[in-house]
N, C-alpha and C positions, 0 to 999 in steps of 0.2 A: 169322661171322654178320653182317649187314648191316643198317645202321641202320635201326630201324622208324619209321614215320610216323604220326604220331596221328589219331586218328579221325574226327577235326575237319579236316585236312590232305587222308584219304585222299578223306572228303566233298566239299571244296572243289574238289578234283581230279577226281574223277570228274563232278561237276557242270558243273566247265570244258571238261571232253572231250564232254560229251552236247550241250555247248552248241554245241563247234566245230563236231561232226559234223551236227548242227541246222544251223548257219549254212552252211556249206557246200554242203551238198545244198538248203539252199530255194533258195541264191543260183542255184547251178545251175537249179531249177526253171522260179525266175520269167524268168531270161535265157533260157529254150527256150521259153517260154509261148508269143511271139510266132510261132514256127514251127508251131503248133498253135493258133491265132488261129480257126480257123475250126471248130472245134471246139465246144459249150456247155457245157464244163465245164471246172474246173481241179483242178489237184494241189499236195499239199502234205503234204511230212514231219511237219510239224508235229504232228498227234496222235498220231501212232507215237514219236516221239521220246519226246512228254510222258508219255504213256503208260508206256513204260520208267522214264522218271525216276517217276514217281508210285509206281509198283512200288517202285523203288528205295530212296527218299526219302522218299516221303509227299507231304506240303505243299510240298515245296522245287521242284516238278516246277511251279508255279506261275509260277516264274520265267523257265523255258521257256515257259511258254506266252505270257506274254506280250514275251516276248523273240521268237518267234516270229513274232509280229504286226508285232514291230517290224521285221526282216529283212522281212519280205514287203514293208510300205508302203517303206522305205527304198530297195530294192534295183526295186519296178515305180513311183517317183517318186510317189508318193501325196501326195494331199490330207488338212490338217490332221483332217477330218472321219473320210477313213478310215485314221488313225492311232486316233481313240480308236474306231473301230469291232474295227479287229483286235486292239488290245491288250487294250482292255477284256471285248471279247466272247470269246476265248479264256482268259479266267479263269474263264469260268462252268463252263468244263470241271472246276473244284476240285471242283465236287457228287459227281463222279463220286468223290474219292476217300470217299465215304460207304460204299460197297460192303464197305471195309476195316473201317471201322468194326462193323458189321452181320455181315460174312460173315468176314473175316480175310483177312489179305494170303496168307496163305497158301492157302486154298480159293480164291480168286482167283486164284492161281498153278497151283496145281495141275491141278485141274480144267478142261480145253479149253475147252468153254461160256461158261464165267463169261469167263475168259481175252480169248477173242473178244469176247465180250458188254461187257467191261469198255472194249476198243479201239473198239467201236463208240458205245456210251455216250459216253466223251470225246471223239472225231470229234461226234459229234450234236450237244452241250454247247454246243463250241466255233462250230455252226453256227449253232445258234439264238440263242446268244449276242451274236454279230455281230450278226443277223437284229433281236433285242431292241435293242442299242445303237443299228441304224440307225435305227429305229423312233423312239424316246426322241429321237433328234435330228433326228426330222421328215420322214424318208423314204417314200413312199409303199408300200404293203404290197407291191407290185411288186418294188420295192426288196429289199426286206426280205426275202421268200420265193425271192428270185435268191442270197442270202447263205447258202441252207438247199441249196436248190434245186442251184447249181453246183459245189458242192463236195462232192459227197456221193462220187465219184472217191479223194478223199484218206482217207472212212472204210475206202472197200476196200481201201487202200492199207496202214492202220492194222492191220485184219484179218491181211493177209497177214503184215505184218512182226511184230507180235504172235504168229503163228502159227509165225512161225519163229527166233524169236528167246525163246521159252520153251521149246523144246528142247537150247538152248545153255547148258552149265550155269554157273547165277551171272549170268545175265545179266536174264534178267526174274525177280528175286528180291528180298526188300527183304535192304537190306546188312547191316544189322546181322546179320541171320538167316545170312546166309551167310557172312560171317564167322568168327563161332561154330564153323558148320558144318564150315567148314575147318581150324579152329583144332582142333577136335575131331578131325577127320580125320587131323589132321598129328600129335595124341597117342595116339591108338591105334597109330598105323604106329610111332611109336618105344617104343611100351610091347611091341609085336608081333617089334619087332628085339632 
């Protein structure tokens, strides 16, 4: 049998993995951006990411989000201004974990609708929240509604990967529950042998 990891460990871990594959794929993003320059909108993992981890985690999905923000301004050379636009304004996406509260992580899971509904809520969050941030720092409503406006790309994007990535099992699931689950599952099979 093989050393077990503590729960606190396997959290830290998996949090670090949603992070790379977060970091990774936006870096990708924003380095192709230019190739599609001519285009009026943009893409970005970022809510699909968080969105999983929010499932996952709960509140900890936060720190993607605004880790996210931070990749994007980092990696297309961004101004000090739209640093606290992306970090800040991709926290507002937290309201969205309200749903759990209210509905249960699970009915959120379960059921397709919400599921989607839940992806697109935190896409939207995160857009308006920008959109809010710019605002608050003096931008004009132009501004502002271009923050809502050009990114609405990456809620379909959210959509999609939400949509398939809760057919995968354990993966759009909060952990503890699946844990259990499996823990569960691994004691019937040997109570069965």
């Amino acid at each position: 049998m093989g050393k077990r990891i503590s729960f606190k460990q396997y959290r830290a871990t998996d949090l670090a993995l949603f992070a790379v594959i977060m970091i990774v794929f936006e870096v990708i993003v924003v380095k192709a951006a230019p190739a599609f320059s001519s285009q009026p909108y943009s893409l970005s993992i970022v809510p699909a990411v968080t969105c999983i981890v929010y499932m996952r985690w709960g509140v900890w999905g936060c720190i993607h989000a605004v880790l996210g923000g931070l990749v994007f301004c980092l990696t297309s050379h961004a101004d000090v201004a739209q640093y606290e636009i992306y970090m800040a304004g991709n926290l507002l996406s937290g309201v969205a974990l309200l749903l759990f509260v209210y509905l249960g992580k699970e009915k959120v899971r379960s059921k397709v609708f919400l599921s989607l509904a839940f992806a697109v809520l935190v896409a939207l969050l995160m857009q308006v929240g920008r959109g809010l941030v710019a605002w608050m720092l003096g931008n004009p409503f132009g501004i502002v509604l271009k923050f809502v406006a050009t990114d609405s790309l990456s809620g379909v994007f959210a959509v999609v990967i939400i949509w398939i990535v809760r057919r995968l099992d354990g993966v759009f699931e909060d952990q503890k529950a699946y844990l259990f689950r499996i823990n569960r599952e691994e004691e019937e099979e040997r109570n069965e042998s």
